[in-house]
KEZA-153407 format. One record per residue (C-alpha): residue in one letter; x, y, z. Coordinates in steps of 0.5 Angstrom, whole numbers. Each point is the difference from the previous one (the first is absolute). Example, Ala and Ser with C-alpha at 12.3 -4.5 7.8 and 13.67 -1.06 7.14 Angstrom:
2
@aa:A	px:25	py:-9	pz:16
@aa:S	px:2	py:7	pz:-2
END
This chain:
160
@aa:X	px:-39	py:-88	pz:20
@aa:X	px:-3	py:-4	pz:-7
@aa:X	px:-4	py:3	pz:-4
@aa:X	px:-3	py:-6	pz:-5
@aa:X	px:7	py:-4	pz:1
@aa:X	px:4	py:6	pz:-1
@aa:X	px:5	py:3	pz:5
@aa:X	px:-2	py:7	pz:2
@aa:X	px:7	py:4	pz:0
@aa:X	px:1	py:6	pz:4
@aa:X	px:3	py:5	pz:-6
@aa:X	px:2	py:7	pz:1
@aa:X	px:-4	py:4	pz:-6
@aa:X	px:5	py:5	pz:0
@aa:X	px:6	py:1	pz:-6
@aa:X	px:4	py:4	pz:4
@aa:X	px:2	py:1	pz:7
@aa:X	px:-5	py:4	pz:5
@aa:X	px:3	py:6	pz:2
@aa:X	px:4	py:1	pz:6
@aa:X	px:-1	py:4	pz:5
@aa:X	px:4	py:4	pz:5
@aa:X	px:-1	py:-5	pz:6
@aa:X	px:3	py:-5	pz:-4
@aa:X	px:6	py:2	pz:-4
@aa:X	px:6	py:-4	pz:0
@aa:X	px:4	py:6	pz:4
@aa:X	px:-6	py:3	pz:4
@aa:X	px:2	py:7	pz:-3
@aa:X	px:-7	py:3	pz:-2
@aa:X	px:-1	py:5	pz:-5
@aa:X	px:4	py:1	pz:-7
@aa:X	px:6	py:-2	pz:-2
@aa:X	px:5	py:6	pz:0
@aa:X	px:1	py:1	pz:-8
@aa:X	px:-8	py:2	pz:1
@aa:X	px:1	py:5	pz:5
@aa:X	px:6	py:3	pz:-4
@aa:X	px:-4	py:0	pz:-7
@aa:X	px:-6	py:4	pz:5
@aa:X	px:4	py:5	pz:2
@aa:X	px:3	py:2	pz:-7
@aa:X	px:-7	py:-1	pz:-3
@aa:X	px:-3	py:5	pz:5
@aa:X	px:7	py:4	pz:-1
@aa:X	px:-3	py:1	pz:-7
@aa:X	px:-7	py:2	pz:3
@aa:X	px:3	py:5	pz:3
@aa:X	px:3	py:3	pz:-6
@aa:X	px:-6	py:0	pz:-4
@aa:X	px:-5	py:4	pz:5
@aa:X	px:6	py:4	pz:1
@aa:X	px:1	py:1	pz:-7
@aa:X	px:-8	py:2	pz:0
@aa:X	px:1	py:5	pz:5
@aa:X	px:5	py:3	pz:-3
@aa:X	px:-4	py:0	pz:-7
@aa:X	px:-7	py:3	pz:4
@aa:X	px:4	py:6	pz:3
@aa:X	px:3	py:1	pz:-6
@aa:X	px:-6	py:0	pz:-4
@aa:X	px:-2	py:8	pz:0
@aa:X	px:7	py:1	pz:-5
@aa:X	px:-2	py:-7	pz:-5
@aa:X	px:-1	py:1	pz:-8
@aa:X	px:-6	py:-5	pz:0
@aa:X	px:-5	py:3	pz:6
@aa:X	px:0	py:0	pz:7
@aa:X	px:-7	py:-6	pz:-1
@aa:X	px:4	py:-4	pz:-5
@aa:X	px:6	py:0	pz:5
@aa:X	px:-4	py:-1	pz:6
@aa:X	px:-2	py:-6	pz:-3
@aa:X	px:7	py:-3	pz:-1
@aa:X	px:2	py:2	pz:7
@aa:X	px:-6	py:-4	pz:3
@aa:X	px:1	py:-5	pz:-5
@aa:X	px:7	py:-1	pz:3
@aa:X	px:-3	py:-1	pz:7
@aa:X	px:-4	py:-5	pz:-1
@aa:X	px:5	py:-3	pz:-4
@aa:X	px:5	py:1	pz:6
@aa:X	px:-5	py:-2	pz:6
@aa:X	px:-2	py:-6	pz:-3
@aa:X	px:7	py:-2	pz:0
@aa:X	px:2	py:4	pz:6
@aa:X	px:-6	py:-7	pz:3
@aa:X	px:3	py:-5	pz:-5
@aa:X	px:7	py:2	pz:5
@aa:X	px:-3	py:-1	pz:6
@aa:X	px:-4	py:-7	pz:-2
@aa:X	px:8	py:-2	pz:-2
@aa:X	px:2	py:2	pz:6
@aa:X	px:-4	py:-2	pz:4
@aa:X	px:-1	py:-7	pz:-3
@aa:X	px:-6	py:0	pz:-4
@aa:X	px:1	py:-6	pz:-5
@aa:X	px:-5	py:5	pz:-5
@aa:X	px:4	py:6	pz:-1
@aa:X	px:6	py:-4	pz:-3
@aa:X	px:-4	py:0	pz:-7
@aa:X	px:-1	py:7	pz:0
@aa:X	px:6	py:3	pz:2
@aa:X	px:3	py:-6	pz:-6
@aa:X	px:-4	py:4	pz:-5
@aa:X	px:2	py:7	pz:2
@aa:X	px:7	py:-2	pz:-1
@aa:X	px:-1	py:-3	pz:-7
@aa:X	px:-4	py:6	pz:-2
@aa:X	px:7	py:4	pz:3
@aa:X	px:4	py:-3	pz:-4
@aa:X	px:-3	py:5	pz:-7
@aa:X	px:1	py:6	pz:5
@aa:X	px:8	py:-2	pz:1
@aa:X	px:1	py:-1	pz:-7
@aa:X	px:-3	py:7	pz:-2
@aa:X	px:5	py:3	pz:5
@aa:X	px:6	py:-3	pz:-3
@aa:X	px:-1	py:1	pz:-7
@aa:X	px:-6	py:6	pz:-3
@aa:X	px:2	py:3	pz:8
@aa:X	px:8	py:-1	pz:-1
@aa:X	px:-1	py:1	pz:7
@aa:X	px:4	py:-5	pz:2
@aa:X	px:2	py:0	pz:8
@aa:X	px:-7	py:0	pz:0
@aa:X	px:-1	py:-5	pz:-4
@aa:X	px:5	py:-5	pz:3
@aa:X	px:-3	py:1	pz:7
@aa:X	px:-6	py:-1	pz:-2
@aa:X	px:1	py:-6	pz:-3
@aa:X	px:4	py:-3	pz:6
@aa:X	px:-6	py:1	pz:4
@aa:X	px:-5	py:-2	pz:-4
@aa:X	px:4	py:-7	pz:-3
@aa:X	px:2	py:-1	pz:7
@aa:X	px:-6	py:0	pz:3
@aa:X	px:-4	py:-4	pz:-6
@aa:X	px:6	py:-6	pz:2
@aa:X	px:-1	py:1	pz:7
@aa:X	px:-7	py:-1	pz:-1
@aa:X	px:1	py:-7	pz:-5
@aa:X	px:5	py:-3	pz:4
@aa:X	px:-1	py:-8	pz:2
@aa:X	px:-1	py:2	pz:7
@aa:X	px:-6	py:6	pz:-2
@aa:X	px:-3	py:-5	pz:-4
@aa:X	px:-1	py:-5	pz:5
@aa:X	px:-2	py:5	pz:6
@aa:X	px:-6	py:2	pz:-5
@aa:X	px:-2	py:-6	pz:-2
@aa:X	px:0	py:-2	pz:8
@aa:X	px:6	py:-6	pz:-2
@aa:X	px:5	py:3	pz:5
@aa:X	px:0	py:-5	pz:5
@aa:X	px:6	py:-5	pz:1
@aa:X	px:-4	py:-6	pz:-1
@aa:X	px:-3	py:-4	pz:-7
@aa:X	px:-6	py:1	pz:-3
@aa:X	px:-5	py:-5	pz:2
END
């Protein structure tokens, strides 16, 4: 089709690729790729540890030197903080591309806590377990393959 004398090309407007869905990956598995379902499971690992540290801090509330209101309050922040975690998790596990960007933030913002368990703490088998799980998660959840599933670049073929 000429507009005026010039050739109309049928171009694609887009810079990158379109995402791919589950019907049209190269190796017809759906879902994340297993790098995301392990650093799931360790970030809801970690989950579960900080809301069980919030309860054992409420039920501990009664003998704190800073007050019962004050200490209430830190138990249900943990929780929240704990819950929100415990959904990023399950987002990671369950293949939902949103929730691999929180859980990269949460591991970064270990990272401080791992270093105070090593040096002020001198807690050091603490520590190194911490680090382990907190470093490897973060390297699960940047991995190429990682990267590619959340952008929605995991199919075998190029980008058009």
């Amino acid at each position: 089709m000429q507009w005026r004398g010039i050739p109309r090309r049928r171009r694609s407007l887009r810079a990158y690729p379109r995402p791919v869905t589950s019907e049209e990956r190269a190796d017809g598995a759906a879902g994340p790729p297993p790098q995301i379902k392990v650093a799931g499971a360790l970030v809801g690992a970690q989950a579960l540890l900080g809301i069980g540290f919030a309860v054992v801090l409420a039920l501990r509330s009664p003998s704190a030197d800073l007050g019962i209101g004050n200490t209430l309050g830190e138990a249900a922040y943990f929780l929240v903080i704990g819950a929100a975690l415990l959904a990023v998790g399950i987002g990671l596990v369950t293949g939902h591309r949103w929730a691999r960007t929180p859980a990269i933030v949460a591991q970064l913002l270990l990272l401080p806590v791992v270093y105070s368990l090593l040096g002020p703490s001198r807690q050091l088998l603490l520590g190194i377990l911490a680090g382990a799980l907190v470093i490897s998660t973060f390297l699960l959840l940047i991995s190429e393959r990682s990267r590619q599933w959340s952008m929605g670049l995991d199919a075998g073929d190029p980008p058009r």
